[in-house]
C-alpha angles and dihedrals in degrees: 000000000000122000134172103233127182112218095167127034112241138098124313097300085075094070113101133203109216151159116250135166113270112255124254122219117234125191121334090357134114134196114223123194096247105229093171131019115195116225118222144181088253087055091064096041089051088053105043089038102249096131111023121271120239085243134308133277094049149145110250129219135060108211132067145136126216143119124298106253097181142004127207132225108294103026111139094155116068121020127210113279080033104139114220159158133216142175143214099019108119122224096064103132094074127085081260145030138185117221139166103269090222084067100062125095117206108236108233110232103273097049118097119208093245089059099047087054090053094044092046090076080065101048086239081144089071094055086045100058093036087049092048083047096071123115116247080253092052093056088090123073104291100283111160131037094267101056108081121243117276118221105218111234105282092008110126128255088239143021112261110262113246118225 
C-alpha cells in the first residue's frame, strides 16, 4: 500500500510518498480503507517538530472515514464493508490504516465519507454513534424519563453561566 511518512522534521517537502506493508489488525482492532484523511493543526506540528512526533519515521495524520477492510480476533463492534470515521488514532494519510474498533463510528446513509472526515475534527462522530444508539421510541422529540435530551441545530451545549 501507499503511505505519506515523515523521516526527517521540517515543512511539507518532508512528506514522503512511499510503499509500506499493509497493517495488520490485532485484538480488538480493525483496518479501514481509508477514502478521506482529515488534515489537522496537530498534523503540521507533528511534522515541523513543534510537539513531539510518535516516532519517526512516521505516518502523519489522526482522522480519517472509510470502509472497514479487515477486522481481528474480538471485534464485535464494527464488521468488514462497515463505513466509518474515527478520530485521534495516528497513521491516517496512508490506503490503510489500523485502528482500535471501539474507536469507529458507523457513518449513518447521507453522509458521504468526505464529509464524516470533515465532520470527525468536530467530534460530529460522537453525536453520530449516541444519536444511532437511540432506541425506535426515542426517534421523536425526548419525550419520557429514559430518551436522552436533543440540542436543537446552533443551541449551546450548556446553558451561559450567569455572574
Amino acid at each position: 500500500m501507499k503511505a505519506i511518512r515523515v523521516h526527517s522534521l521540517g515543512g511539507p517537502e518532508v512528506l514522503k510518498l512511499e510503499e509500506v506493508p499493509d497493517p495488520q489488525p490485532g485484538e480488538g482492532q480493525a483496518v479501514v480503507r481509508v477514502e478521506a484523511a482529515g488534515l489537522n493543526y496537530i498534523d503540521v506540528y507533528f511534522r515541523t517538530g513543534l510537539y513531539k512526533p510518535p516516532a519517526i519515521p512516521f505516518i502523519p495524520g489522526q482522522e480519517a472515514a472509510g470502509t472497514v477492510a479487515a477486522v481481528g480476533p474480538g471485534v464485535t463492534e464494527v464488521a468488514v464493508g462497515d463505513r466509518v470515521a474515527y478520530t485521534a488514532v495516528p497513521g491516517t494519510y496512508a490506503e490503510l490504516a489500523v485502528a482500535p474498533a471501539a474507536r469507529l463510528v458507523k457513518i449513518p446513509s447521507g453522509i458521504t465519507t468526505r464529509q464524516a472526515a470533515a465532520a470527525s475534527s468536530t467530534r460530529r462522530p460522537a453525536a453520530w454513534a449516541s444519536s444511532s444508539a437511540r432506541s425506535p421510541s426515542c426517534a421523536a422529540p425526548a419525550s419520557s424519563a429514559r430518551c436522552p435530551p436533543r440540542r436543537r441545530r446552533g443551541s449551546p451545549a450548556r446553558p451561559a453561566r450567569t455572574r
